[in-house]
C-alpha positions in Angstrom: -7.2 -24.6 21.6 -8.4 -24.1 25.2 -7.0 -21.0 26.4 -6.5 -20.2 29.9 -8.2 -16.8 29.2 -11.4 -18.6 27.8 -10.8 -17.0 24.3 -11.5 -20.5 22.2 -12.2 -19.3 18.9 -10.4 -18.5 15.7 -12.1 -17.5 12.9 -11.0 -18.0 9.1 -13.0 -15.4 6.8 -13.1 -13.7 3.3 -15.2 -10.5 5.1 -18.6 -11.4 4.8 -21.7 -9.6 6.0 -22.6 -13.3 8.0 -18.9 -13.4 8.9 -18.7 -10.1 10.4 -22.1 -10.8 12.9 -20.5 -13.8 14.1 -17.4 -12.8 14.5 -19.2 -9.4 16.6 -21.0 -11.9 18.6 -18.2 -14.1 19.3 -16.3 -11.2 20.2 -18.6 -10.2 22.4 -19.0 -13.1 24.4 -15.2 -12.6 25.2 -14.6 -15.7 23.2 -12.5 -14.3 20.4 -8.7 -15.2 20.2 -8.3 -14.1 16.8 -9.3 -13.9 12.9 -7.5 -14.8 10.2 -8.8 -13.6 6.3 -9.0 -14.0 3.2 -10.4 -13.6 -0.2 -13.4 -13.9 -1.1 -16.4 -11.4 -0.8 -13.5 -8.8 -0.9 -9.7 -9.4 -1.3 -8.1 -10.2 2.2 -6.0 -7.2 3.0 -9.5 -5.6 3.0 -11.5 -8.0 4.5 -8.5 -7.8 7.4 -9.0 -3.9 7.7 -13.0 -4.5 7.8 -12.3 -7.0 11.2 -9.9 -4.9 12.5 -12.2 -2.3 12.5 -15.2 -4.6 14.0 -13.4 -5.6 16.3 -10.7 -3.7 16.9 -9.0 -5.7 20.4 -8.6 -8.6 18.7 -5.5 -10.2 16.6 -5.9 -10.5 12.6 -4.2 -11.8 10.3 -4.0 -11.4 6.5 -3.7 -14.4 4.4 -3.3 -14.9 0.6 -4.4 -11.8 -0.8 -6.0 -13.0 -4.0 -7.2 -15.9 -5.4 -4.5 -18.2 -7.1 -4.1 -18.6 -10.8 -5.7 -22.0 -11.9 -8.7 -20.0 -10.2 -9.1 -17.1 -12.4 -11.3 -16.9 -15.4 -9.9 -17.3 -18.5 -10.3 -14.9 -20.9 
């Protein structure tokens, strides 16, 4: 991906505590070129607000917003 800017990285995460320091750090190391999210530790619309917030110079985009079916217990 080799930017001319030297922003390298893209992170995909479901808004995790872990996720969140490295995506800090790699932010600042001016590294960052964007984040894409989603769910997991929290649904991805708010795992997108949480990195938005971190790091809020940075692109992010929201991906599927909830688990799919065949991965949802069954009652």
């Amino acid at each position: 991906m080799d930017r001319a800017d030297g922003r390298d990285i893209l992170v995909d995460t479901d808004g995790g505590l872990d996720d969140m320091l490295a995506i800090r750090t790699i932010a600042h190391q001016q590294r960052l070129w964007g984040v894409t999210t989603t769910w997991g530790n929290v649904s991805a619309t708010i795992a997108a607000r949480n990195v938005a917030l971190a790091v809020p110079d940075v692109d992010v985009w929201c991906g599927d917003r909830t688990p799919p079916a065949s991965w949802r217990p069954r009652r």
